[in-house]
C-alpha positions in Angstrom: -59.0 -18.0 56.3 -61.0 -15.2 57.5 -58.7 -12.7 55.4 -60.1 -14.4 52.1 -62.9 -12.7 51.9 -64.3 -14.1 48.5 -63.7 -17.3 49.8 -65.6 -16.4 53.2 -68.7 -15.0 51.2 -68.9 -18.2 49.4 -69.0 -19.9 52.5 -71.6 -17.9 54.0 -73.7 -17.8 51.1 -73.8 -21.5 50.7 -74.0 -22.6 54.3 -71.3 -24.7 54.4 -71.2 -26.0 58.1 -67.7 -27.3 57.0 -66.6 -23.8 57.6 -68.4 -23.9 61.5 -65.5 -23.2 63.5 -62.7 -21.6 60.4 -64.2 -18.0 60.9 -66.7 -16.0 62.2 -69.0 -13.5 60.3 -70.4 -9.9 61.6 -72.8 -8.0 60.2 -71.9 -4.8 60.2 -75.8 -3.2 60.4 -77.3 -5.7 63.1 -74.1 -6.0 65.2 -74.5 -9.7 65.3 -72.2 -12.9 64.8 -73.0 -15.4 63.1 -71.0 -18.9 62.0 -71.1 -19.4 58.2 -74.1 -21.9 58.1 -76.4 -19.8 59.7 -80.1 -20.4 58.5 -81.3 -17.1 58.1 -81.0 -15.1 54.6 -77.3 -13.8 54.1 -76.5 -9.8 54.6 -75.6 -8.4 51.9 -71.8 -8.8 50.9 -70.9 -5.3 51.9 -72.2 -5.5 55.4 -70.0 -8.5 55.9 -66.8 -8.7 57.9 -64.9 -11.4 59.0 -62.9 -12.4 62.5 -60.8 -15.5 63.1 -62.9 -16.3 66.2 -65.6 -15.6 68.9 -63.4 -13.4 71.1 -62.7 -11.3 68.5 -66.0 -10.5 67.5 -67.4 -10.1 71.2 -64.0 -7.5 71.3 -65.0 -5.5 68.4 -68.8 -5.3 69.7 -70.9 -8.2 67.6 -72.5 -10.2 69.7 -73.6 -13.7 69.3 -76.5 -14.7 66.9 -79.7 -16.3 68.8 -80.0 -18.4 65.5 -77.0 -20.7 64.8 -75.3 -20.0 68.5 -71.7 -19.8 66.9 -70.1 -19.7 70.2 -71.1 -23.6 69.8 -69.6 -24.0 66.6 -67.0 -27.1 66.8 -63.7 -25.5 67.3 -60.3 -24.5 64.5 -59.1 -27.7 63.1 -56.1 -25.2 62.9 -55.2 -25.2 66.5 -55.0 -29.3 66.6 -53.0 -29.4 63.3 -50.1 -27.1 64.5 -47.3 -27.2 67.4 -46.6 -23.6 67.6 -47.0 -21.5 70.5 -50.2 -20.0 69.5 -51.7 -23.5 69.0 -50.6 -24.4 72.0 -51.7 -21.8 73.6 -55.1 -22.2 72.1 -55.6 -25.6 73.4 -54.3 -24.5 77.0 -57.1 -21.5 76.8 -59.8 -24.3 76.1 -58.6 -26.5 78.9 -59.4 -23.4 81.2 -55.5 -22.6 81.9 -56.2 -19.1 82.1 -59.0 -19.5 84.3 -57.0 -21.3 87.1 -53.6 -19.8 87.0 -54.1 -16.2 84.8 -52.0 -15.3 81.7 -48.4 -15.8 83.5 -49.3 -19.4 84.0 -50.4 -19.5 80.3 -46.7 -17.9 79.5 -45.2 -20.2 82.3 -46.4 -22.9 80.4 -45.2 -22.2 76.9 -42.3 -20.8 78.1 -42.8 -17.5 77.1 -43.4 -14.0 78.4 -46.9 -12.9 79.2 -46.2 -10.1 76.7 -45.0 -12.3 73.8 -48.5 -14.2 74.0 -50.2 -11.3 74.1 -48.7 -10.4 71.1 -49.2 -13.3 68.7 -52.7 -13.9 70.2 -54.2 -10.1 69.4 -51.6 -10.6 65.7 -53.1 -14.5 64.4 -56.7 -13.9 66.2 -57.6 -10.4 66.7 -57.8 -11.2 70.7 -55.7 -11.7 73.6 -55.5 -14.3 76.0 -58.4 -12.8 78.7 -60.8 -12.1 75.7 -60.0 -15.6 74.5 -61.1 -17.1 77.6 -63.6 -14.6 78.5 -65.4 -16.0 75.7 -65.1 -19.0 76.8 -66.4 -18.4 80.2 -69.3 -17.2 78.5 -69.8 -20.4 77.1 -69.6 -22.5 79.5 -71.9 -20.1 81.3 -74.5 -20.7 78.9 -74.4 -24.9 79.2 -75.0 -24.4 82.7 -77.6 -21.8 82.6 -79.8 -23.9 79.7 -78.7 -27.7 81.4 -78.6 -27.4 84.4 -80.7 -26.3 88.0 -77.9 -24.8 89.4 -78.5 -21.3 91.1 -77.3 -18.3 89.0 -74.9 -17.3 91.5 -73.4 -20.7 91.5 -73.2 -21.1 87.8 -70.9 -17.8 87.2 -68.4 -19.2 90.1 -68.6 -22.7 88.1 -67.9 -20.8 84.6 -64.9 -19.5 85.5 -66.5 -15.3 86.5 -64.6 -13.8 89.4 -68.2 -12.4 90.5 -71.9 -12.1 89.7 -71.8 -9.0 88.3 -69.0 -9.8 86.0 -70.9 -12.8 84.9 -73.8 -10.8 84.3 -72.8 -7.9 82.5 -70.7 -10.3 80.1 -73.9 -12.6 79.1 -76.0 -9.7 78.6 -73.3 -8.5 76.2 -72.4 -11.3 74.5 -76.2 -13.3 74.2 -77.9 -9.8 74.4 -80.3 -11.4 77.4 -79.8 -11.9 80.8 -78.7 -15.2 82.2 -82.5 -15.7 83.9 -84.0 -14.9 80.3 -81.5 -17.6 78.4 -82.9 -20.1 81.2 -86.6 -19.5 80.8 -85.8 -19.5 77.0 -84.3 -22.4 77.1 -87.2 -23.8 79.6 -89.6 -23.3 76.6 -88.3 -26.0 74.4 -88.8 -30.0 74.4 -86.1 -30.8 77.0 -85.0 -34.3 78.0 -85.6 -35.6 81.7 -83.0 -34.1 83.8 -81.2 -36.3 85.9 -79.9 -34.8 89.1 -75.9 -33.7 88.7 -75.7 -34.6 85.4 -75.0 -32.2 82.7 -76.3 -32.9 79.0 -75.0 -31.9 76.3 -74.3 -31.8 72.5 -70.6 -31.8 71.4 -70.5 -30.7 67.5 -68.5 -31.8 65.2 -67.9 -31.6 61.0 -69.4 -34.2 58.9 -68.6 -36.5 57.8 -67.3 -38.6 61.3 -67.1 -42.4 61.6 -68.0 -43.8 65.1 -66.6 -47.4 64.3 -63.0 -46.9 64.7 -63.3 -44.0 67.2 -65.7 -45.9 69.3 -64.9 -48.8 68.6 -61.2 -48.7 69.4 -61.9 -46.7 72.8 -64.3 -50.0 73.4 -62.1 -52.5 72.8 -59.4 -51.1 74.6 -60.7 -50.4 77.7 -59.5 -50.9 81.0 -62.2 -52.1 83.3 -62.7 -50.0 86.5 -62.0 -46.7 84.4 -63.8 -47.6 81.0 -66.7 -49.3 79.6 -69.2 -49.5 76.6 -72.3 -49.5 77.8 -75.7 -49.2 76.6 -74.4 -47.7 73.2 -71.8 -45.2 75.0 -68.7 -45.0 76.1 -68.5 -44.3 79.6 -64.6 -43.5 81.6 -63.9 -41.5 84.9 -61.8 -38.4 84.8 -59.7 -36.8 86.5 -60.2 -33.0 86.8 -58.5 -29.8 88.1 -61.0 -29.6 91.3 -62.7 -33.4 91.7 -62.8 -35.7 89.5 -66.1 -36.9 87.0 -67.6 -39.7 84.5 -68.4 -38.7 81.3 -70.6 -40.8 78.7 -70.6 -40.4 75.3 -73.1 -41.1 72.4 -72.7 -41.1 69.0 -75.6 -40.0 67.1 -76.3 -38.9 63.5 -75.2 -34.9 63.5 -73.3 -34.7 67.5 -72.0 -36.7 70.1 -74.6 -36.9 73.1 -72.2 -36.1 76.3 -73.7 -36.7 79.8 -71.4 -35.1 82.6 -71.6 -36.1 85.9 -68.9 -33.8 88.3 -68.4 -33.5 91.6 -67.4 -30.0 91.6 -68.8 -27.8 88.4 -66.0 -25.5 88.1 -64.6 -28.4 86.2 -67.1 -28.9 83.4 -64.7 -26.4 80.9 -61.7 -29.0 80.6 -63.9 -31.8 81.0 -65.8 -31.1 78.0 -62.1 -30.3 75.9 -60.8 -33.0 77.4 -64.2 -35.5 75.6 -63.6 -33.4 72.5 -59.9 -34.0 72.4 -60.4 -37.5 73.0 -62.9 -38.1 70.4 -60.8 -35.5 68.0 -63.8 -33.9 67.5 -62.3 -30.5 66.0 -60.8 -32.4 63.4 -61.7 -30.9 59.6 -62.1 -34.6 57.9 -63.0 -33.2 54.5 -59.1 -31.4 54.2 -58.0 -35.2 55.6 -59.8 -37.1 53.0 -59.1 -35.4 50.4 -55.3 -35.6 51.0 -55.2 -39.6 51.1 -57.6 -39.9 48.6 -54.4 -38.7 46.2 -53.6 -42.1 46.9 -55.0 -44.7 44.7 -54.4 -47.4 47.2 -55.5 -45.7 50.1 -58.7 -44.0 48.0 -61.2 -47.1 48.7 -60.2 -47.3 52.3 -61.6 -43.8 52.1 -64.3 -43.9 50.6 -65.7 -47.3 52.0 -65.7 -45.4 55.7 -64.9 -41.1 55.3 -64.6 -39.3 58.2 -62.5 -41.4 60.5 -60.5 -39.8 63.7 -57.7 -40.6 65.8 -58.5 -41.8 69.3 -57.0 -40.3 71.4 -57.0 -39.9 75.4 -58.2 -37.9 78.6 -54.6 -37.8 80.1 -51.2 -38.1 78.5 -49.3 -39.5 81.2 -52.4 -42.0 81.8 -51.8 -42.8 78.4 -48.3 -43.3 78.6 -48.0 -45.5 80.8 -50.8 -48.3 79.4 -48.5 -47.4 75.9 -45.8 -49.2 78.2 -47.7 -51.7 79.4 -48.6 -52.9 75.8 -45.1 -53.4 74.4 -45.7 -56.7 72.8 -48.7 -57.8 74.5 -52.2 -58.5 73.2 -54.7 -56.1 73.7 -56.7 -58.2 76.0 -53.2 -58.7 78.3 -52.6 -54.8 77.9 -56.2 -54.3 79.7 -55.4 -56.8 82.6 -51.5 -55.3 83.4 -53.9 -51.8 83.6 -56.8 -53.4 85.0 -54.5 -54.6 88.0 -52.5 -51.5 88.4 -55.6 -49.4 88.5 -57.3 -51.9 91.5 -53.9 -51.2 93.4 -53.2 -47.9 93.0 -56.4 -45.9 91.7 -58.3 -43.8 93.7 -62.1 -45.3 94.1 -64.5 -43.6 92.8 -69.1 -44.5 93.0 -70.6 -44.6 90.0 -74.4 -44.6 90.8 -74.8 -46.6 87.6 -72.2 -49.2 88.9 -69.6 -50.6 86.7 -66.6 -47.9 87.1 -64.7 -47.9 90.1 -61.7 -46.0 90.0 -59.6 -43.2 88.6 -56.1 -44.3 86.8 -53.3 -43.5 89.1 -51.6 -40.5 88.7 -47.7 -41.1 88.2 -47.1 -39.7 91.8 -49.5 -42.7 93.4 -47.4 -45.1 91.2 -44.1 -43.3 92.2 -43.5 -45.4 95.2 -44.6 -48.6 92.9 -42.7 -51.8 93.8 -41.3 -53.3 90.5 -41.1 -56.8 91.9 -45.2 -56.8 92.3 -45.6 -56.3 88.5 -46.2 -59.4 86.0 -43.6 -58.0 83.5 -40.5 -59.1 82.3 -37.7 -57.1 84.0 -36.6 -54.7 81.2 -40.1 -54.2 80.8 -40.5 -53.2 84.6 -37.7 -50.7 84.7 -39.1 -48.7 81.6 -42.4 -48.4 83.5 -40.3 -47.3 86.2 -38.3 -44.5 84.6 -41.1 -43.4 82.8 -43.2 -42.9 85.5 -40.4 -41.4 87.8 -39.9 -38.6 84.7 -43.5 -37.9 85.0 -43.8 -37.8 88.8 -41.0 -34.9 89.3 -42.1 -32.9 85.9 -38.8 -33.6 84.1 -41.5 -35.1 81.5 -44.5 -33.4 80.8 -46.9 -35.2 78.4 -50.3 -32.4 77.6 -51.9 -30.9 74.5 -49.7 -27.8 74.8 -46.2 -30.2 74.4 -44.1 -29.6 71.8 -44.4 -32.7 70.0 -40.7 -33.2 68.3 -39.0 -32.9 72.5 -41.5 -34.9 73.9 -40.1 -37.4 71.0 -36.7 -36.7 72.1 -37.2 -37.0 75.9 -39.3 -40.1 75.2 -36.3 -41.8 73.2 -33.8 -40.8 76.0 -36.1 -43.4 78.4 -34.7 -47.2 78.6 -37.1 -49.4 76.3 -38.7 -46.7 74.2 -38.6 -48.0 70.7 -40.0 -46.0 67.3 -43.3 -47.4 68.2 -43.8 -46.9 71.7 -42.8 -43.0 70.9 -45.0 -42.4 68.1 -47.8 -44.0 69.6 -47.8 -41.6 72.2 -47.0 -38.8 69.9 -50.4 -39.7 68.0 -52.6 -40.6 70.9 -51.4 -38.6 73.7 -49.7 -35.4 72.5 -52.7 -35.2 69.1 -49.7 -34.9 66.3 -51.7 -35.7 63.1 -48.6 -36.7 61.5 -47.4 -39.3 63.5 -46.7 -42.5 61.8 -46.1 -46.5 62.8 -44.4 -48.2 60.2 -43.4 -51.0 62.3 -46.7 -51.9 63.8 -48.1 -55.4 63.0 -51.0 -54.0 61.6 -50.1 -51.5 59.4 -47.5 -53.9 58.5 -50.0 -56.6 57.4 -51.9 -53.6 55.4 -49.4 -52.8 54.0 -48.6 -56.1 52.2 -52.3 -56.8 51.2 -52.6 -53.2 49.9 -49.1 -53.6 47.9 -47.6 -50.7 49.6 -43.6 -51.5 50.7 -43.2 -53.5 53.2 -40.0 -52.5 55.3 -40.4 -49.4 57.8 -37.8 -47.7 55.9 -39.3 -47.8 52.0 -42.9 -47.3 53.9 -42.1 -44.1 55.7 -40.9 -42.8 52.5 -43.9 -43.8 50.2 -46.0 -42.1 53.3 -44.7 -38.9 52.7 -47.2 -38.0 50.2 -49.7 -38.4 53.1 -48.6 -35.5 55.0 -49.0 -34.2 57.1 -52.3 -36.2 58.0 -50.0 -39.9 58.3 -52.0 -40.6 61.6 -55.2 -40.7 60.0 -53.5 -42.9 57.2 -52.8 -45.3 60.4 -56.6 -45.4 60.9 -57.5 -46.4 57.4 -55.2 -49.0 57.3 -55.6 -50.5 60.5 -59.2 -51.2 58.9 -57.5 -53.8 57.1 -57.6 -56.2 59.4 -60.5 -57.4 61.2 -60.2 -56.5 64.4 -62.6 -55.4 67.4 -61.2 -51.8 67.4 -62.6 -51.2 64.0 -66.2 -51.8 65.2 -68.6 -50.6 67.7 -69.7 -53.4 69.8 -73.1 -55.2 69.5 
């Protein structure tokens, strides 16, 4: 988008947060960044440029505006919406790839050369991998510094910088203050009670976004020991690159209140993508809406409750394998067949709030599993089995940077993976916004009050005029029914 300039300075002049994320804009006289709803008075038009992201405009010499901070503008919708290697590599950067293994594990990844992604990075976004994720290190940085108590010196090891001075020079650069004046800034505003080792923080997101399915289906779902609603939020453990963590999350009326607790801080990059991929919080609902309100039968589904996202999950594989365990099952037996699995083969975890016990088992723990000691029927048992085997040695690889039509093949190769079991995964787990389930009971039951066809065959094709945004059509019809996953809890 940012090559449409018209269409930018419309954007900017209006203030349209819905743009928060599509493009940055620089000012050519004040060297500074802005996102396109920034409060103050717009430059004028000829002292405007504009940069598909952050790292782009730290590259060419902007920094960030002390304003509208638009290095906490929700992210591209873009990068979510697509499956090809720079989208994937976009959502590997955020989850701090580079950071842990450099830019050959980034290409290692995707399959690539390290030149290649170099390449189409600095060609679709103006930066390169290292600028990419320098700017997110930056970031990060910043959350620490203006959250937490942490010594200076500890947060730039925690963000990702190789060393102090690395750390430093980059914040003065790209906040234009030095990391002990962002704290005593930040010092000077109302602040909530800190809690030792927890990290707050606001998680943005474009208007408008309905909590009742998102929340309400993560509620309803949830497998005790690693989930709970509590108190208004949704609380889970995680597990991360260097400990593990719990994470709650609020919805309120303009963010999504996120309270970190980690046991080491170097993970707090991946745990917050990880809570916004969950939540689909980079999602542009207004481009989604406005699709399926085309359709006259899906238009008052719409417009009764705008704004809905797909719930998704912390870890594919974790995902995966509770997808398995609720082939045919109600959703309360779904939760015990996890609930056991996790007592006998999670890793315990202390909650100081009590009520979460665990982390799910990775598929190596449940490698070794003992099909006998499962309550399953026997074909059911060996497709856990397989699947989890495929996992455990990598032949299967289940992460936001999969390419979503192999994962779909591999899946399908597995013993007992129907249409439904794959694309539920492909939806939930690997984020494809297309995905569709003609043959679930739900959408199956909408689909006859609604007067939409009623076979999987004739419904897939009268879908096609929803794509490519057919999962979200799954979460307006499952609204159909009434059922607990399309309501927060008391």
């Amino acid at each position: 988008m940012h090559t449409d300039t018209e269409r930018c300075v419309r954007a900017v002049q209006s203030k349209d947060a819905r743009f928060d994320g599509w493009f940055f804009t620089a000012v050519l006289t004040t060297r500074i960044y802005c996102r396109p709803s920034c409060p103050v008075v717009p430059p004028k038009v000829r002292n405007m440029t504009f940069y598909p992201s952050a790292a782009a405009c730290q590259q060419a010499g902007f920094r960030a505006c002390k304003r509208c901070r638009p290095d906490t503008s929700p992210g591209s919708p873009e990068w979510n919406a697509r499956a090809d290697s720079v989208a994937r590599a976009m959502r590997l950067i955020r989850d701090g790839v580079v950071d842990r293994d450099g830019v050959p594990g980034l290409a290692s990844r995707l399959g690539y050369s390290a030149r290649q992604i170099e390449r189409q990075l600095l060609a679709e976004l103006g930066a390169g991998p290292l600028a990419l994720a320098r700017a997110q290190r930056a970031q990060t940085a910043r959350l620490l510094i203006e959250t937490t108590t942490l010594p200076l010196a500890e947060v730039a090891f925690a963000a990702g910088f190789s060393s102090v001075r690395t750390f430093n020079e980059t914040v003065r650069e790209v906040f234009a203050l030095a990391p002990g004046e962002l704290r005593t800034r930040a010092a000077r505003g109302p602040l909530a009670p800190a809690t030792p080792g927890v990290i707050a923080l606001r998680l943005p997101y474009r208007a408008p976004l309905n909590p009742s399915n998102l929340f309400g289906h993560l509620a309803a779902t949830a497998v005790p020991g690693i989930e709970e609603w509590r108190d208004g939020a949704y609380r889970r453990t995680l597990t991360l690159p260097y400990g593990h963590g719990i994470v709650a999350l609020t919805p309120q009326p303009d963010h999504i209140a996120c309270r970190l607790s980690l046991t080491d801080p170097r993970d707090l990059t991946q745990a917050i993508s990880r809570c916004r991929w969950l939540l689909d919080l980079d999602a542009d609902p207004v481009a989604v809406d406005s699709q399926l309100r085309t359709d006259p039968l899906l238009a008052p589904l719409v417009d009764a409750g705008p704004g809905r996202r797909v719930p998704r999950t912390v870890d594919g594989a974790e995902f995966a394998v509770r997808a398995v365990l609720g082939q045919q099952v109600s959703t309360a037996a779904a939760r015990t067949h996890a609930a056991r699995l996790v007592t006998a083969h999670g890793v315990p975890v202390e909650d100081p709030e009590g009520g979460l016990t665990h982390l799910f088992p990775a598929p190596q723990a449940l490698a070794g599993l003992d099909p006998e000691s499962l309550a399953l029927p026997r074909t059911r048992r060996t497709t856990l089995t397989t699947l989890v085997a495929a996992l455990a040695d990598g032949t299967l690889r289940l992460g936001t940077d999969t390419d979503w039509e192999r994962a779909r093949a591999e899946l399908s190769a597995l013993p007992g993976f129907g249409p439904w079991t794959v694309e539920v995964i492909a939806m939930r787990a690997l984020g494809d916004p297309d995905a569709f389930l003609p043959t679930d009971l739900g959408i199956r039951r909408a689909a006859e009050r609604l007067g939409l066809p009623a076979t999987p065959a004739a419904l897939t094709a009268r879908a096609a005029d929803w794509r490519p945004w057919r999962a979200y059509a799954v979460q307006y019809l499952w609204t159909v029914d009434d059922h607990p996953i399309n309501h927060l809890p008391a």
